[in-house]
N, C-alpha and C positions, 0 to 999 in steps of 0.2 A: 520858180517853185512849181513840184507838179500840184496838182489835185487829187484827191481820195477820198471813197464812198463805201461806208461798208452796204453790202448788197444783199440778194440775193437770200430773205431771211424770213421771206413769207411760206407760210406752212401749210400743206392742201386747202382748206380752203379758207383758212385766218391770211389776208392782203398784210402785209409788210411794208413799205415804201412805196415809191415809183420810179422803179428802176428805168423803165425803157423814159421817161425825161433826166433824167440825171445822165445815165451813158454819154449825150454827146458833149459832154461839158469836162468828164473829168478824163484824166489819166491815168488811174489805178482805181480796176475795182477789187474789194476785199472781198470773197466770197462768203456766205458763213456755209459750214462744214457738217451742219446738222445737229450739233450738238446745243447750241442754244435757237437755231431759227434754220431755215434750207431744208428742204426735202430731194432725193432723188431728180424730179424732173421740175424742182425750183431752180436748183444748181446747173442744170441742162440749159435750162432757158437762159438764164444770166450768163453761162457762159457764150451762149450764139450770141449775145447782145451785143457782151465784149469786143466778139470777132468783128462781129458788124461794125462797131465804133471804132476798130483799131486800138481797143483801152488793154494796157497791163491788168492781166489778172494775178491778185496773191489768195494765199488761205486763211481765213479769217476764224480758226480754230477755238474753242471755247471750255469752261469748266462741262461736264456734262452734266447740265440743268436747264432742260429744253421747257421747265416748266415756271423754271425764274427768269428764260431769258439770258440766262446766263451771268446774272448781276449778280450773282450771291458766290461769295468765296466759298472754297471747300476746301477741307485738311486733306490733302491726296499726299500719300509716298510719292518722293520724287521718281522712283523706277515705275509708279504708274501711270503719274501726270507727262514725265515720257513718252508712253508709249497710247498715251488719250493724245496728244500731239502728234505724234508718229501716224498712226490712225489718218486722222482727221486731216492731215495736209497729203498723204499718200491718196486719201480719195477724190479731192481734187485736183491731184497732181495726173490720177486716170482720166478722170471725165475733161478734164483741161487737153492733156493728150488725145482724146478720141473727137477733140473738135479742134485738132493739131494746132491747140496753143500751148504756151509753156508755162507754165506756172513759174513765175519769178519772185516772191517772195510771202512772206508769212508775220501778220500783225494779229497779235494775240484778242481775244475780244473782250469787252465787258470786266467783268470783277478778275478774271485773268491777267487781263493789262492792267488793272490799278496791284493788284500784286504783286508783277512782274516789276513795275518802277516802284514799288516800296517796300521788297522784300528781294534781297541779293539773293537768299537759297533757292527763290522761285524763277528769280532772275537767271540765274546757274544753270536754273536745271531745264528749262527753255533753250537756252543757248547752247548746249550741251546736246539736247535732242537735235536742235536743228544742223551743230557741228556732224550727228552721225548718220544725219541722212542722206542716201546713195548718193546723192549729187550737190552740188553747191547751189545753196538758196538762201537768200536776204532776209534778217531779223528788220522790220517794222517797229520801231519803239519809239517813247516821247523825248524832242527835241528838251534837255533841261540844261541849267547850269552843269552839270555831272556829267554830261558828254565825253569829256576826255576820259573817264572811269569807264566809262559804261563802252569806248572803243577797245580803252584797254582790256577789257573784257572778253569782248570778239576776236581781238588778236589773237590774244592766247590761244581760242579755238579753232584758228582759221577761217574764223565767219565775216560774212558785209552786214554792214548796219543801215537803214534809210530810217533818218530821224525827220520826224514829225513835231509840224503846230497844228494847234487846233485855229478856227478861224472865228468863233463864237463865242468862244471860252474866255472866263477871267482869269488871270493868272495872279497865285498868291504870290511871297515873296522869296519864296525858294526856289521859285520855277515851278510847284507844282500846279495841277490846278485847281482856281480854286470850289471848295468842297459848295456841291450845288445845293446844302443847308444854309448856308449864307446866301445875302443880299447879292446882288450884281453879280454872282457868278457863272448866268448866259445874259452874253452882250444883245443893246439892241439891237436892231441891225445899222442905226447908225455908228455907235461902238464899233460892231463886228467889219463893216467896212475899213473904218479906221485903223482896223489892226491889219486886217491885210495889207492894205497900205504900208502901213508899217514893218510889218514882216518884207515886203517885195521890198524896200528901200534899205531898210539898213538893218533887217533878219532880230531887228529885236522886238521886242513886246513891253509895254506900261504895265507894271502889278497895280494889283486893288491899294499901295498906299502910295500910288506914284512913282515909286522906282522905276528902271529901267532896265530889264536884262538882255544879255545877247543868248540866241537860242540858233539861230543862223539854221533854219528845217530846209528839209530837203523835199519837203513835201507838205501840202495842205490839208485836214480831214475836213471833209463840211457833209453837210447833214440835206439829204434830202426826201423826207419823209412826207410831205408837204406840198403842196402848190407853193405857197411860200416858200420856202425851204428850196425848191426847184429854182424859182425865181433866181432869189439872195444867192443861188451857183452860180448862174448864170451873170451875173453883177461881177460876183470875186471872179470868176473865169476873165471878165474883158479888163480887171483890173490886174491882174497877174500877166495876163500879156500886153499891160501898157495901152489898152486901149479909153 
């Protein structure tokens, strides 16, 4: 499994993360695009990080609500949630370009991504943007039971997919995850180990009533916002490569 960090989302002078300790641990950073966190010469910076690391960088696109953060849904017409995606991954696809790296794929962020995986027309129209852009580039989305829907999807558009686990997260019984109003749904970090574990050995994950599902990701998100947070990468990183 790889690793992935959304980045790059501190705003002149509001700090956001710690990026430059997270870089050497992961393999994909998401960048955010401005619209809920990243500035101009925030996005500069995390992109030389990247280079420096040797990390994949994607666009880490969002509703535009730089003042919720991006957590909060919005009613957008699909022709203009389009072209707020279009936007948003085209200007990291420049600034990635002018510190000659490539931009390889795009994970939606925030209240985006949870209505990307629980509304197929928002789903649609995501996958639809990213089918018509100039060149071929990879959807980001959560690893679920509905994986086989969710390829047959991309097929149709001629898109790739790179499905995601979370590595902290509780997961309820359908695969999603579960809603962080309830109890137990961020693991401790002994939990959160566990599941890694879990995930690198046999790609499944424990729900909150003990079931079992296969989620088989292709990739890890973890959280590094924190010294702590830093650390706990650094953990799942030596346990993903078997160390």
């Amino acid at each position: 499994m790889l690793l992935n960090c959304d980045l790059g989302e501190s705003y002149g002078s509001w700090t956001m993360g710690l990026d430059e300790q997270v870089m050497p641990y992961i393999n994909q950073a998401n960048v955010a695009c401005g619209f809920h966190g990243g500035d101009p010469l925030t996005i500069q910076k995390t992109l030389a990080l990247a280079k420096t690391s040797q990390v994949s960088v994607g666009a880490h696109p969002a509703y535009p609500d730089l003042v919720g953060f991006g957590r909060r849904s919005m009613n957008l017409a699909p022709q203009e949630l389009a072209a707020t995606l279009l936007y948003q991954i085209s200007a990291l696809d420049g600034m990635a370009s002018c510190e000659k790296l490539e931009l390889s794929y795009v994970k939606p962020h925030g209240a985006l991504y949870n209505d990307m995986m629980a509304r197929p027309d928002v789903r649609a129209t995501i996958m639809q943007a990213i089918a018509s852009y100039h060149r071929p580039i990879t959807l980001m989305l959560q690893a679920t039971p509905n994986a086989d829907l969710h390829r047959e999807e991309a097929d149709a558009l001629g898109i790739k997919l790179l499905f995601e686990a979370f590595a902290d997260r509780c997961y309820d019984n359908d695969g999603a995850l579960l809603s962080r109003s309830k109890p137990g749904a961020v693991h401790s970090r002994e939990k959160m180990l566990a599941q890694v574990l879990q995930l690198r050995d046999s790609g499944t994950v424990t729900t909150v009533d003990g079931s079992c599902i296969e989620l088989r990701p292709d990739t890890l998100c973890v959280h590094g916002d924190n010294a702590e947070g830093v650390a706990a990468i650094a953990e799942i990183r030596a346990l993903v490569d078997g160390e």
